[in-house]
C-alpha positions in Angstrom: 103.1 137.5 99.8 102.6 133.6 100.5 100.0 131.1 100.5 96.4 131.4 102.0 97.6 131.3 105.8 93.8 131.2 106.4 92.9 128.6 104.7 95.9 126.7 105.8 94.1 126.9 109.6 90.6 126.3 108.5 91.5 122.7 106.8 93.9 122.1 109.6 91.2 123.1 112.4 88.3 120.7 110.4 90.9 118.0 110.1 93.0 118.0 113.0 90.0 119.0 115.5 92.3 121.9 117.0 93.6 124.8 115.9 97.6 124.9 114.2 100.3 125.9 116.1 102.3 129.0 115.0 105.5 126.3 113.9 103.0 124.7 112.3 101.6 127.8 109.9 105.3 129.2 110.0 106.3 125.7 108.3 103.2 125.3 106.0 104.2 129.1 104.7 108.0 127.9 104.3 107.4 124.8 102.6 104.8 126.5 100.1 107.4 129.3 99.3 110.3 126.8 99.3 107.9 124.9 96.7 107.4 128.2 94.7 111.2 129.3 94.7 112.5 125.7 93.4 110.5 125.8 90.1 112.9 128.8 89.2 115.9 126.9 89.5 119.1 128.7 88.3 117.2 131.7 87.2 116.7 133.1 90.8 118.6 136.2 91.7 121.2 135.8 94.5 119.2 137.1 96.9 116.5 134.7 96.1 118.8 131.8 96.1 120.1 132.8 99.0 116.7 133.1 100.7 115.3 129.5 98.7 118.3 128.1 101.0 117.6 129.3 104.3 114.1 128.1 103.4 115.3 124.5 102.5 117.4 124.3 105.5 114.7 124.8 107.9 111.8 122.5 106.3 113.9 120.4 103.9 114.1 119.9 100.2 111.0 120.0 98.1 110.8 116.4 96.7 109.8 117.8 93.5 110.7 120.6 92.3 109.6 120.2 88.9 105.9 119.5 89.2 104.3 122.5 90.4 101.0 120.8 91.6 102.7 118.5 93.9 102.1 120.3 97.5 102.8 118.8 100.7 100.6 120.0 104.0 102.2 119.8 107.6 99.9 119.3 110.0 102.9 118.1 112.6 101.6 115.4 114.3 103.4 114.9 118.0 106.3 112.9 119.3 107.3 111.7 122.7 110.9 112.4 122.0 111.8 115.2 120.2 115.2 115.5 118.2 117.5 116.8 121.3 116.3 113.8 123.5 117.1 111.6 120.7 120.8 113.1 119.8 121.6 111.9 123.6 120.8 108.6 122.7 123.3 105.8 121.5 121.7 104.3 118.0 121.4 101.1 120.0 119.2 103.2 122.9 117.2 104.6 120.1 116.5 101.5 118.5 115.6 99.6 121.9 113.5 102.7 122.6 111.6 102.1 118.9 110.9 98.6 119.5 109.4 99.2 123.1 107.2 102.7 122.9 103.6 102.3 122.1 101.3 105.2 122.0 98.4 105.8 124.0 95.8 105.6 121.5 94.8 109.2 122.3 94.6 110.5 119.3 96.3 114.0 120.1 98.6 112.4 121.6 102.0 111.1 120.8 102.5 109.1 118.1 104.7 106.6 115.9 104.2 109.3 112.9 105.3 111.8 115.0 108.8 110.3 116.8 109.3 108.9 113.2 109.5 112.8 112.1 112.3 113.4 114.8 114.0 110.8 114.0 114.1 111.6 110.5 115.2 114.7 111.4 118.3 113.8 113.6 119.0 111.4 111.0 119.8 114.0 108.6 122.0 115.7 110.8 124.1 113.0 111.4 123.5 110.6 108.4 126.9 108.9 109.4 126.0 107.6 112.6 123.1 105.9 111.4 124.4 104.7 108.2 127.0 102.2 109.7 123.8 100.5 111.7 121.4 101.1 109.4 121.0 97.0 109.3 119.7 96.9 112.5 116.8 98.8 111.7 115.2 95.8 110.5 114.0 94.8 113.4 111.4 97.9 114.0 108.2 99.1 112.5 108.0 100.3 108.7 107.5 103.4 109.9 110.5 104.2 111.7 112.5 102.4 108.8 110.9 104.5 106.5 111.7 107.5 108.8 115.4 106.7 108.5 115.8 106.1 104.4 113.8 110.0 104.2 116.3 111.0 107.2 119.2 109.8 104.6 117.5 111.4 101.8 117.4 114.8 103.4 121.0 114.3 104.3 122.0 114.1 100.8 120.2 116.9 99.8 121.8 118.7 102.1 125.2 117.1 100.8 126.1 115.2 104.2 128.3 112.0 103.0 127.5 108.7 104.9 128.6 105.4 104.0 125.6 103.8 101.0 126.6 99.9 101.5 125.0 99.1 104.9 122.0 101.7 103.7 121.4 99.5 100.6 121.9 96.5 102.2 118.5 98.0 104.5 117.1 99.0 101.2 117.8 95.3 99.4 116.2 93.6 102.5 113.3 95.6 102.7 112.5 95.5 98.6 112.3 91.8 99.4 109.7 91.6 102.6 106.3 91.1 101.1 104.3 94.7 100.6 101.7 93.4 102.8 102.0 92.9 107.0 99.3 90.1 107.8 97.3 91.4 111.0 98.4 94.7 110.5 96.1 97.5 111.7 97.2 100.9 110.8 94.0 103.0 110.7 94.4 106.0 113.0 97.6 104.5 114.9 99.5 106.8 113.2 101.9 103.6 111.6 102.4 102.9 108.3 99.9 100.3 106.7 102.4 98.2 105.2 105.9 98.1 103.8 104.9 100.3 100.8 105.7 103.9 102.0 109.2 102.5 102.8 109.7 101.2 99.5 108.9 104.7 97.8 110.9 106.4 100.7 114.0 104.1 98.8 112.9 105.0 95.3 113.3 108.7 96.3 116.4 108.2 98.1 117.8 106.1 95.3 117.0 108.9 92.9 119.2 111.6 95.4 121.7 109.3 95.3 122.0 109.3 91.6 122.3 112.8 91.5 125.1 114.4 90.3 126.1 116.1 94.1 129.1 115.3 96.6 128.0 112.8 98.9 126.1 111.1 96.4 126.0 107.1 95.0 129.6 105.9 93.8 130.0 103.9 90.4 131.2 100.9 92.2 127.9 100.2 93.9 126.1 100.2 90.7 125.2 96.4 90.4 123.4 96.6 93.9 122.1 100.0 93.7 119.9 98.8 90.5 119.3 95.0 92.2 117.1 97.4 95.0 115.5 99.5 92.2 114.7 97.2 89.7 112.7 95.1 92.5 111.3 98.1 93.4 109.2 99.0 89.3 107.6 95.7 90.7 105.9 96.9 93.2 101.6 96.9 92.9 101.0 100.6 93.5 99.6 102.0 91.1 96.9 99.3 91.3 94.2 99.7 88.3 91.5 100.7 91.3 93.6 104.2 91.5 93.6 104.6 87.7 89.7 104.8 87.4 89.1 103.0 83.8 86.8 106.5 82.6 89.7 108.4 83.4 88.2 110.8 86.6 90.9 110.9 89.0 92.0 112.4 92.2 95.3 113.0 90.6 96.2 113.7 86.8 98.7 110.7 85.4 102.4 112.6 86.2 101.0 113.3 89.5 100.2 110.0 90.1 103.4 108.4 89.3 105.3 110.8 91.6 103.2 109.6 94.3 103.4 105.9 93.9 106.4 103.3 94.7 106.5 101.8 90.9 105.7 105.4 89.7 108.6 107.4 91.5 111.1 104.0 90.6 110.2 104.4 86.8 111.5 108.2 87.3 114.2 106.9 89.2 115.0 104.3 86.5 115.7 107.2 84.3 117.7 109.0 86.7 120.2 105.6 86.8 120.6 105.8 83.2 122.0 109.2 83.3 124.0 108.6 86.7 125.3 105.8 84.5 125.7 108.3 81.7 127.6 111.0 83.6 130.0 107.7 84.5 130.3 107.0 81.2 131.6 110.1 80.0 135.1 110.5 82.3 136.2 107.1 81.1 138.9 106.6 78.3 136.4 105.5 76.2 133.5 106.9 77.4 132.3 108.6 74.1 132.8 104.8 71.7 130.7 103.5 75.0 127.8 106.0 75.1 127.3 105.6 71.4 126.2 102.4 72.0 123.5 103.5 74.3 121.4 100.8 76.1 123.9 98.5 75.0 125.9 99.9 78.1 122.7 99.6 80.1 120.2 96.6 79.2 119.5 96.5 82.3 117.5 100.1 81.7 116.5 98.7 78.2 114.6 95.8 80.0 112.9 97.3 82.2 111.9 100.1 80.3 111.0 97.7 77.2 108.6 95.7 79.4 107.2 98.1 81.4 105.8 99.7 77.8 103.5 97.0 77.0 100.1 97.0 78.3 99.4 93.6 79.0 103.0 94.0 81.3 102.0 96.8 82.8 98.5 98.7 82.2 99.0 102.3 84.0 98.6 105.4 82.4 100.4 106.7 85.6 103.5 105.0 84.7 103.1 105.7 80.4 103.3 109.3 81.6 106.7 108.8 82.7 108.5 108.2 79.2 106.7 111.0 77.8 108.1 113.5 80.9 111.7 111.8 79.8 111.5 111.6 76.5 114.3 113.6 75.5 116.4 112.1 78.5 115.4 109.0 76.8 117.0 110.5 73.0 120.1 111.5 75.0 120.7 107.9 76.3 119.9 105.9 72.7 118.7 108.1 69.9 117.9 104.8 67.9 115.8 103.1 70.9 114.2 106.2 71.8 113.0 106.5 67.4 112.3 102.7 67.4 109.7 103.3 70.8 107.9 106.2 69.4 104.7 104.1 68.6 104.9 102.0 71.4 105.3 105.4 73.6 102.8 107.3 71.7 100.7 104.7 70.2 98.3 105.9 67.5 95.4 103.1 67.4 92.4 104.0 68.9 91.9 101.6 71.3 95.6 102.8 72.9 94.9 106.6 72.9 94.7 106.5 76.9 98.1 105.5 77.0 99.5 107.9 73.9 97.3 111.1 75.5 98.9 110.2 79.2 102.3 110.0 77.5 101.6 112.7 75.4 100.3 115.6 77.5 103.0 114.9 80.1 105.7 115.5 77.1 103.7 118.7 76.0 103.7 120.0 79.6 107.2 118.9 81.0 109.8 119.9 78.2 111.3 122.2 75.9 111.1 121.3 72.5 114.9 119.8 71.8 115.7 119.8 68.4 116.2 116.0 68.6 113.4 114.7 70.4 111.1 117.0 67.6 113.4 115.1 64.8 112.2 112.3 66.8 108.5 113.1 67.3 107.7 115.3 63.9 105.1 112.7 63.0 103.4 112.8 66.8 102.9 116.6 66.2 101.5 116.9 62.9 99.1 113.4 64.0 98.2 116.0 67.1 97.7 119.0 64.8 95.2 116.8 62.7 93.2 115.5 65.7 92.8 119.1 67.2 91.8 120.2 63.8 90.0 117.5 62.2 91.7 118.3 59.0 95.4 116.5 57.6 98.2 118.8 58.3 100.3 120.1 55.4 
């Protein structure tokens, strides 16, 4: 039946000042069934895999499939260029054009949001063209760059192979400007405030990359592929002032790390481990190798290890991530994942932000594995006495 095409217009009318075009409702109602059909995965019927597809091609993957709150509204704000103007463009025209449009300042009108859609758009199309001078981006705004790294990111979802050095080589160069842009005034100029959105843009594209699809990451670009991420679970965001300390929130702690830079590079640290994994498995020795577990990877055990302690890193946001991975986390070291378990889900009192953060995110994100329960048995029964109030037998 869809979403609540009415309501889409009102909130679009009382924030936009106008009312929505028709491709604008049309692509609210795909992306909201798109959204709906992914949570099905594999279970969908032919016809309704077939349909989820047509969906994705016209609006783009959903960026998360798996969390069902997670909901993205259009509101298509305007470009001078659109797509076809841009295709007839060399990447050096495009690039010259970047660097020397400015908007208006009308605030229908055109703007760097906006031409920073198309771009993404064309990107996608032709991830290839724009891969090979994807260095040269650095000398526009943020918010074109990070309109290229989501173009690229599209383009692997849709399985279009481009070359990944000169794309991390962007990536490693802009995980090393400073977050912050001194003088920079972003409010309603339709720019990015700083260098942050690009930085999550990479985390997400990183995390398609690592994904087991043609097109995606090779093995031999694993060293700088994790020299990008691992700057990236330093960035700031989540700052404490988004985790309010009484625990009233906007957004709920998983939903919060999939819309942060250090949050969605904590899931994408996890997704490294098993890219690493999958790797792991086709060699000669692939099963001695995976039995030693982080041992293969202490680059993941580090950052994982220190990103566990409070004092290293105090988010909720980001404790909710081992608890959605948990059993990812048994797959890749059995005895690390048994050894974490109180650090995970601690059981003091003055900790129980952290354990319920962790804990509720497990409860609500996965199946319950045979190993991970071996695992956990004690963090159920301790949960079984605290709803209770009485010791479980």
């Amino acid at each position: 039946e869809g979403p609540d095409v009415t309501g889409f217009e009102e909130r679009h009318s009382q924030l936009m000042g106008r009312q929505a075009t028709e491709d604008e409702t049309s692509r609210y109602v795909k992306a909201w069934q798109r959204d709906r059909l992914a949570l099905f995965g594999s279970a969908l019927r032919e016809e309704w895999k077939r349909r989820h597809q047509e969906l994705t091609a016209d609006v783009g993957p959903a960026e998360h499939p798996e969390f069902p709150s997670y909901v993205t509204e259009w509101f298509g704000p305007t470009s001078p260029k659109n797509v076809q103007d841009l295709r007839s463009m060399s990447v050096e025209e495009i690039i010259d054009y970047l660097k020397a449009w400015r908007p208006s300042g009308d605030f229908f009108g055109p703007s760097p949001e906006g031409l920073g859609r198309e771009l993404s758009t064309l990107v996608a199309s032709e991830p290839d063209r724009f891969a090979s001078e994807a260095e040269r981006f650095r000398e526009i705004d943020p918010t074109y760059v990070r309109a290229l790294v989501s173009g690229f990111c599209n383009a692997v979802g849709k399985e279009h192979a481009f070359a990944w050095p000169p794309v991390l080589a962007l990536s490693r160069w802009v995980a090393a400007q400073a977050r912050e842009i001194p003088g920079r005034n972003s409010k309603g100029r339709g720019i990015d405030p700083d260098w942050g959105w690009t930085r999550k843009a990479i985390a997400e594209l990183l995390a398609a990359g690592f994904g087991n699809i043609p097109g995606g990451l090779t093995f031999d670009l694993r060293e700088t592929a994790w020299e990008v991420l691992s700057a990236l679970t330093e960035d700031p965001d989540p700052t404490p002032d988004r985790e309010v300390s009484d625990g009233h929130s906007t957004m709920d702690a998983p939903t919060l790390s999939i819309n942060t830079t250090r949050g969605e590079a904590m899931h994408t640290v996890i997704k490294y481990a098993l890219w690493v994994h999958r790797h792991l498995e086709k060699m000669t020795d692939g099963k001695q190798r995976l039995a030693r577990g982080f041992a293969e990877m202490p680059e993941v055990r580090g950052i994982l290890g220190y990103h566990l302690s409070p004092e290293d890193d105090p988010s909720k946001a980001i404790r909710s991530v081992y608890g959605q991975w948990f059993p990812w986390l048994v797959l890749l070291d059995r005895n690390w994942a048994a050894q974490s378990v109180p650090r995970v889900f601690p059981s003091d009192e003055a900790s129980r932000q952290f354990r319920d953060a962790a804990w509720e995110t497990y409860i609500r994100s996965c199946a319950p594995y045979n190993d991970a329960f071996d695992a956990l048995r004690d963090e159920y029964t301790r949960t079984v006495e605290w709803i209770t109030g009485e010791p479980s037998e």
